[in-house]
Structure formats: structure tokens, C-alpha cells
Residue, then its C-alpha position, 0 to 999 in steps of 0.5 A: x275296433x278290431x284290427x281287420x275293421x281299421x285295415x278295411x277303413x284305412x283301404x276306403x280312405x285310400x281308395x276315396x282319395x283316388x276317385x277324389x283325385x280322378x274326379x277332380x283331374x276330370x273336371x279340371x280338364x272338362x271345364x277347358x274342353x269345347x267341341x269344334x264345329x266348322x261354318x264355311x272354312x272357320x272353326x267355332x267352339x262350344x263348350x263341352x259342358x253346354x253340349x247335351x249331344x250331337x245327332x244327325x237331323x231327326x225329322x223337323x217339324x216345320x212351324x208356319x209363320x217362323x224367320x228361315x234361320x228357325x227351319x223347325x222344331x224336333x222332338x228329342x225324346x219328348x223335350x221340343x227343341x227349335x232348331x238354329x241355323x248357324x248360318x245365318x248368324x254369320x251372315x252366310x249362304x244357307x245350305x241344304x238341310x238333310x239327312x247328313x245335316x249335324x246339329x248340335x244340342x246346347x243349352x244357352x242363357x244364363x237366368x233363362x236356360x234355354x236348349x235349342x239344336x244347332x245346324x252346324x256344317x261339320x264336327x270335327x273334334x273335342x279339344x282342351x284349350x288352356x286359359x292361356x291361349x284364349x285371346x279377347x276378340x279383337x275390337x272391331x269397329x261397333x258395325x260387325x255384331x261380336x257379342x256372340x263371340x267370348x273369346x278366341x282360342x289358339x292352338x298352334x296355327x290354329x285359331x278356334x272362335x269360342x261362342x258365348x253362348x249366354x249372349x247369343x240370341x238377342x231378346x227378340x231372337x229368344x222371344x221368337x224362339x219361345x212363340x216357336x217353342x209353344x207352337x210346338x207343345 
């Protein structure tokens, strides 16, 4: 092997080893990020590696026969999403939808992926949170529905509600979300 080829072997090794660490810093860092959203005055997470994308309302595509928590379907290049009005998962007046209105694109479940649009009242940013400062919800008495919420995140004053996102439809939301799905096809 002549001298020039270690020089430039020993080079790639160097520059490989840099991309691996900055690879492996990016992922550490992603995997503690959630894309914070309010409903009303709280503030909610999601995180970011189930974030597809965040678009303002593309024409709905209203579906007869659908519960009002499901106002449509879009089409987002060619894949048909229902979307999901928050709301009313937290028992909350719904709101206007309209061209200002923010939906989140997320892919929910666990065995059976599922992308569905989120209607959310606000994004407001992108924060890393540390396995040190997510706290178990708090055990409320069996009448309020918490399996929808994972943890709960602290930043200073701050507290942000982290969706579990793998159980947050009953079966019988997601058999709903399929029948509006396939209305739509």
C-alpha cells in the first residue's frame, strides 16, 4: 500500500469518526425533544420523532355520518388523514376551524401505525426535556381518563403534559378512525 493511500485512509477514518459522533449527539438530543403545542392555557408535548409535520388547515374533506371530534379528512400528497380535534379529548369548548387553524401531523399506536392530523390551538416551540425532569402523572381518582397522558415535563415553572401517544384512542375511536379513513379512499 503506498503512503498516499494510508494518508487518505487514515483521513476517512477521521472524518467518519466525526460524522458518527455528530450523528450519535443528534440523535441523543432528538430523542428528549417534543414539539409543544397549547389547548386553552395548557401546554402539551409530542414528541418530535412522531411529528411528520405542522401545516395550517388544507381543505377538509367533510365525512357524513363522522362524531364532530372527526370534522374531515385531508389529503396530504396523496396519503388521506382524518383529522382529530383535541379538544375534545380534554373535554373543552371546540373552537372555529379555519384557515388559521394548526394541525399537527403524528403517527400514533404502537402494533398498528396510524397517522392521523392533530387540531391544535397553538405551536409554540420545539424543547428538549431530560429523563430527569419528566415526572409520572399524578394518580387521580379512576373518574378522570389519564391514559392518554405519559408523563409530565418540567422546565423551570413550566410544566408541559407529554401525550402517550400509543394509547391515546380507545378501540372504538380507532375503529372510527379506520371507517373514516376508508370513507375517504
Amino acid at each position: 500500500m503506498s503512503s498516499e493511500n494510508s494518508r487518505n485512509d487514515g483521513y476517512l477514518e477521521e472524518d467518519n469518526e466525526e460524522e458518527d459522533l455528530l450523528v450519535s449527539q443528534l440523535n441523543m438530543d432528538v430523542t428528549n425533544q417534543y414539539v409543544v403545542f397549547s389547548i386553552g392555557e395548557e401546554d402539551y408535548g409530542i414528541p418530535i420523532l412522531a411529528v411528520q409535520e405542522i401545516v395550517s388547515m388544507p381543505r377538509l374533506t367533510k365525512i357524513p355520518n363522522t362524531p364532530a371530534y372527526i370534522p374531515g379528512i385531508i389529503n396530504l400528497r396523496g396519503m388521506v388523514i382524518p383529522v382529530y380535534i383535541l379538544r375534545t379529548r380534554f373535554n373543552m369548548e371546540m373552537e372555529e376551524l379555519g384557515d388559521d387553524t394548526i394541525v399537527i401531523i403524528v403517527e400514533t399506536g404502537t402494533e398498528k401505525k396510524r397517522t392521523v392530523g392533530f387540531v391544535v390551538d397553538a405551536v409554540s416551540d420545539v424543547v428538549s426535556i431530560t429523563e430527569d425532569n419528566l415526572r409520572d402523572p399524578p394518580d387521580v381518582s379512576g373518574a378522570v381518563d389519564t391514559r392518554f397522558v405519559e408523563k409530565i415535563g418540567h422546565l423551570g415553572n413550566r410544566m408541559v403534559i407529554i401525550i402517550n401517544l400509543n394509547t391515546f384512542f380507545t378501540e372504538r375511536e380507532q375503529a372510527v378512525l379506520e371507517t373514516v379513513v376508508n370513507k375517504g379512499r
